[in-house]
C-alpha positions as CSV (number, residue, x, y, z in Angstrom):
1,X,20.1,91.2,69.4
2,X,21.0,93.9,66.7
3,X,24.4,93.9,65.1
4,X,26.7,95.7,62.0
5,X,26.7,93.2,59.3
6,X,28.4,93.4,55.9
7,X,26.9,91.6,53.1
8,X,28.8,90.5,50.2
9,X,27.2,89.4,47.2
10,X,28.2,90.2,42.9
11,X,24.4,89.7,42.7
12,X,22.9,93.1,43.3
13,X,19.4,91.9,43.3
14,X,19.9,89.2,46.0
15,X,22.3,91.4,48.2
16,X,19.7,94.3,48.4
17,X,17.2,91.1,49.2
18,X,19.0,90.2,52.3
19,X,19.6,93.7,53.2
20,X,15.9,94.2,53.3
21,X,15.5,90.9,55.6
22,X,18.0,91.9,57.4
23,X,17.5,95.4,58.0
24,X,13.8,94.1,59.1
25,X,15.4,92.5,62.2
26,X,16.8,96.0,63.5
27,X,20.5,95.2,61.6
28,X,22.9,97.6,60.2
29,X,23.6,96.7,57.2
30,X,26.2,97.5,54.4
31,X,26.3,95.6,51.0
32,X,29.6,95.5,48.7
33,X,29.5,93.3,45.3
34,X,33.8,91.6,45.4
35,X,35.8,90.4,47.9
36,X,38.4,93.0,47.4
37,X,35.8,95.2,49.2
38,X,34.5,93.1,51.3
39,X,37.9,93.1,52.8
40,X,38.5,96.5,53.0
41,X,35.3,97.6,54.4
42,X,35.9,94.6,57.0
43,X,38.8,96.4,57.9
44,X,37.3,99.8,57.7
45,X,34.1,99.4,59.4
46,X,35.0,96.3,62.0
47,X,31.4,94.8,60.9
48,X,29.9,92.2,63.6
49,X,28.7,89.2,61.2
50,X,29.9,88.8,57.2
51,X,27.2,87.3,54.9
52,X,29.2,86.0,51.9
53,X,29.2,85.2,48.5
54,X,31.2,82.1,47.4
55,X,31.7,83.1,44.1
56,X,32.2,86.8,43.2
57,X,34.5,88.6,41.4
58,X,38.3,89.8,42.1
59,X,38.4,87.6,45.7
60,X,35.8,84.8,46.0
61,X,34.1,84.6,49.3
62,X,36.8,81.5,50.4
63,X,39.6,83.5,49.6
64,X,38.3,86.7,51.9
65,X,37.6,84.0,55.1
66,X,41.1,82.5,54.3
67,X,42.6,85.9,54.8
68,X,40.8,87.1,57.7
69,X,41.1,84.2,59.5
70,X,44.7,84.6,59.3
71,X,44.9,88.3,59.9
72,X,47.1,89.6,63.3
73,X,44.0,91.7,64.5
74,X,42.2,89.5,66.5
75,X,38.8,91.2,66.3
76,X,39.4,90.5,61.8
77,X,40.3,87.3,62.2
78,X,37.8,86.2,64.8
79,X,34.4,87.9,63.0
80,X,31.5,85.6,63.1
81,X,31.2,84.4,58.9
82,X,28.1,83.0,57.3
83,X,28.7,81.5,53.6
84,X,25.7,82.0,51.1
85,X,26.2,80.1,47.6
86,X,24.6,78.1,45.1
87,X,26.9,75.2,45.6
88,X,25.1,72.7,47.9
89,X,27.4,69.7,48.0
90,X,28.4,68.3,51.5
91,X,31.8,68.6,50.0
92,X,31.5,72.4,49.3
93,X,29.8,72.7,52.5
94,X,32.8,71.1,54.4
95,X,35.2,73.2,52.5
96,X,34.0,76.4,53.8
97,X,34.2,75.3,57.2
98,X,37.4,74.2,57.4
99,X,38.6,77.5,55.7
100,X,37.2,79.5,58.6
101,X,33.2,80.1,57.5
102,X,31.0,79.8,61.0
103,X,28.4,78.5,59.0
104,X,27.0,77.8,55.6
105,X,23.3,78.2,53.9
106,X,22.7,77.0,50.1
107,X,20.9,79.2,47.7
108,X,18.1,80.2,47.3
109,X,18.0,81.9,50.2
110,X,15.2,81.6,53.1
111,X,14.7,84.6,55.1
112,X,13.0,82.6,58.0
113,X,16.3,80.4,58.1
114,X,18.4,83.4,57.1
115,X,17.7,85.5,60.2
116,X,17.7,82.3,62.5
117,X,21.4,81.7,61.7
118,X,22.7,84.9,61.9
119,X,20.8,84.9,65.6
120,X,22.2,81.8,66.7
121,X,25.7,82.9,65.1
122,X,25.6,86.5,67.4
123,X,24.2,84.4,70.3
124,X,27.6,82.5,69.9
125,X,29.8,85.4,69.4
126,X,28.8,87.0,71.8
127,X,28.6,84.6,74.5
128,X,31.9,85.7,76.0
129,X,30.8,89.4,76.3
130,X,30.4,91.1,80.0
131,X,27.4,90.7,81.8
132,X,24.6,92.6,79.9
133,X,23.6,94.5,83.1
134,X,26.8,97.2,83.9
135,X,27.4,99.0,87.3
136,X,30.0,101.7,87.2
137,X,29.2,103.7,90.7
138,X,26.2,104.7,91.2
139,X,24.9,103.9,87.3
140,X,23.3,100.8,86.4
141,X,23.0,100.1,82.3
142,X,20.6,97.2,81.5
143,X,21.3,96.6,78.0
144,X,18.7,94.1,77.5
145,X,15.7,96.3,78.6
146,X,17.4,99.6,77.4
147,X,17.3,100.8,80.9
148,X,19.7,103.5,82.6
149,X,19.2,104.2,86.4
150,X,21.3,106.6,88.5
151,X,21.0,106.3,92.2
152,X,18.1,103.7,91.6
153,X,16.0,106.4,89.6
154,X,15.5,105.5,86.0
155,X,17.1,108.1,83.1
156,X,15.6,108.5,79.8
157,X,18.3,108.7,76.8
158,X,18.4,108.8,73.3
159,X,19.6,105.7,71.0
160,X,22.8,106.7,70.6
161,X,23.6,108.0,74.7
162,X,22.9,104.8,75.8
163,X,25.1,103.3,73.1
164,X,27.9,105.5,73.8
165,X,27.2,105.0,77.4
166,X,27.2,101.5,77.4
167,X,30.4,101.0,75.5
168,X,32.1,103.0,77.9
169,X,30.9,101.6,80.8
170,X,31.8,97.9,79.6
171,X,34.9,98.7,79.8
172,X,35.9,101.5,82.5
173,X,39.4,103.8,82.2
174,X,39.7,102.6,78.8
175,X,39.9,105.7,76.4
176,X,38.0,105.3,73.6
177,X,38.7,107.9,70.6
178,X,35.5,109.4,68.8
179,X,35.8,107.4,65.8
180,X,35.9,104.2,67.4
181,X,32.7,105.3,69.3
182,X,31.5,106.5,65.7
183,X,32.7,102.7,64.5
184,X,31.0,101.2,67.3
185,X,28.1,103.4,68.3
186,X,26.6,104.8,64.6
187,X,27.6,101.4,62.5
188,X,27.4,102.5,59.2
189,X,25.8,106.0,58.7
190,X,27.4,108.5,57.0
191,X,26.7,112.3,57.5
192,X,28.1,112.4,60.9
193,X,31.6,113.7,62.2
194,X,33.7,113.2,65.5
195,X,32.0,116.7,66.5
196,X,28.6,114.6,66.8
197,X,30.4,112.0,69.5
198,X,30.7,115.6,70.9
199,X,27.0,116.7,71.1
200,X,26.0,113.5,71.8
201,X,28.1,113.4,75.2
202,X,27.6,116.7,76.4
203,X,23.9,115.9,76.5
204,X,24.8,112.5,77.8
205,X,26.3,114.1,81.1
206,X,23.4,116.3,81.4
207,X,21.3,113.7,82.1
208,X,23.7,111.4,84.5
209,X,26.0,113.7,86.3
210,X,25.4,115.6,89.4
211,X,27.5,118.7,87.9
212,X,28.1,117.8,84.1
213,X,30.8,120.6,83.9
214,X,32.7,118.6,86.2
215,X,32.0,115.1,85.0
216,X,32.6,112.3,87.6
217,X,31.6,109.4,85.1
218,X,32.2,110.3,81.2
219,X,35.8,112.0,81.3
220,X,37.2,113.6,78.9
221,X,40.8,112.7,77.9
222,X,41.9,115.6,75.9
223,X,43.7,114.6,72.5
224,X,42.4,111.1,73.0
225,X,38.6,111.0,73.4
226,X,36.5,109.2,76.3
227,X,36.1,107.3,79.0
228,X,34.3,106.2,82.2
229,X,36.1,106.6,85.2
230,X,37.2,103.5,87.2
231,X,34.9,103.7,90.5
């Protein structure tokens, strides 16, 4: 279970630390040193999971799950939040939960315990998501075996078909611009362009339509983006 996660941390040494456990585990991962930008990347990027600092600079990591918790967007205000700090007491510990934290882990970090959390904290976020095998037609996306069949006949795609595949097909006839499926599908690389989404789906239909000129699954909606078609 691989996610986008934003880590927060004034401590450059320690935040490139849990990038590098993290990053082991297949995560995205983008570090920021304040809470000021830890905010506006959150906003920016629509992470999965926070790691925060309690105490950092400009907005302390409290301060940042205070104000997302309380943010209109839905998606801000209900990201999964794990609190990293030095300050152990049950009383500290309790604080940040009550201001919105999803859980809490006491320096010095434990990469064993580290990666178990943040597991156990996608496993809960997640649990509401649609089933992980999707059926639009005849395509069937197995997201937990990376599997694509059409017709009952397996189809080999690339990392990022099958994620732009399966975000469409988790929610068919929405319309999905290309940089939300940049947001959602390429996490937190830079060096690509809407243009990509482009490339990426042409050779996407190429491998799942009968006649990919006339596309009867990945439609394009022209001045919008793309979607899969309600079957």
């Amino acid at each position: 279970m691989t996610a986008r996660i934003l880590v927060a941390d004034d401590d450059p040494k320690h935040a490139q630390l849990i990038r590098l456990y993290l990053e082991r585990e297949g995560h995205q991962v983008l570090t920021v040193g304040d809470g000021r930008a830890a905010l506006e990347q959150t906003r920016a990027r629509r992470p999965d999971l926070l790691v925060l600092d309690w105490m950092m600079p400009e907005v302390d990591g409290l301060d940042v799950c205070r104000i997302l918790r309380a943010d209109p967007d839905t998606t801000l205000a209900n990201v999964a939040i794990l609190l990293v700090t030095a300050r152990s007491a049950e009383n500290d510990m309790l604080l940040g939960l009550d201001i919105g934290a999803d859980d809490y882990l006491a320096k010095p970090v434990s990469p064993r315990e580290l990666t178990a959390r943040i597991r156990a904290l996608l496993r809960r976020t997640r649990g509401n998501e649609a089933s992980d095998v999707l059926r639009v037609g005849d395509i069937e996306v197995d997201a937990p075996r990376f599997e694509v069949r059409v017709g009952g006949a397996p189809v080999r795609l690339t990392a990022k078909e099958f994620g732009i595949l399966e975000l469409l097909a988790r929610e068919p006839g929405r319309v999905f611009t290309r940089g939300q499926i940049l947001d959602k599908t390429f996490g937190f690389e830079n060096e690509v362009s809407e243009r990509t989404v482009d490339a990426h789906v042409v050779n996407l239909r190429r491998k799942i339509e009968i006649n990919p000129a006339e596309p009867r699954y990945v439609q394009t909606v022209y001045g919008r983006g793309y979607r899969m078609a309600e079957q």
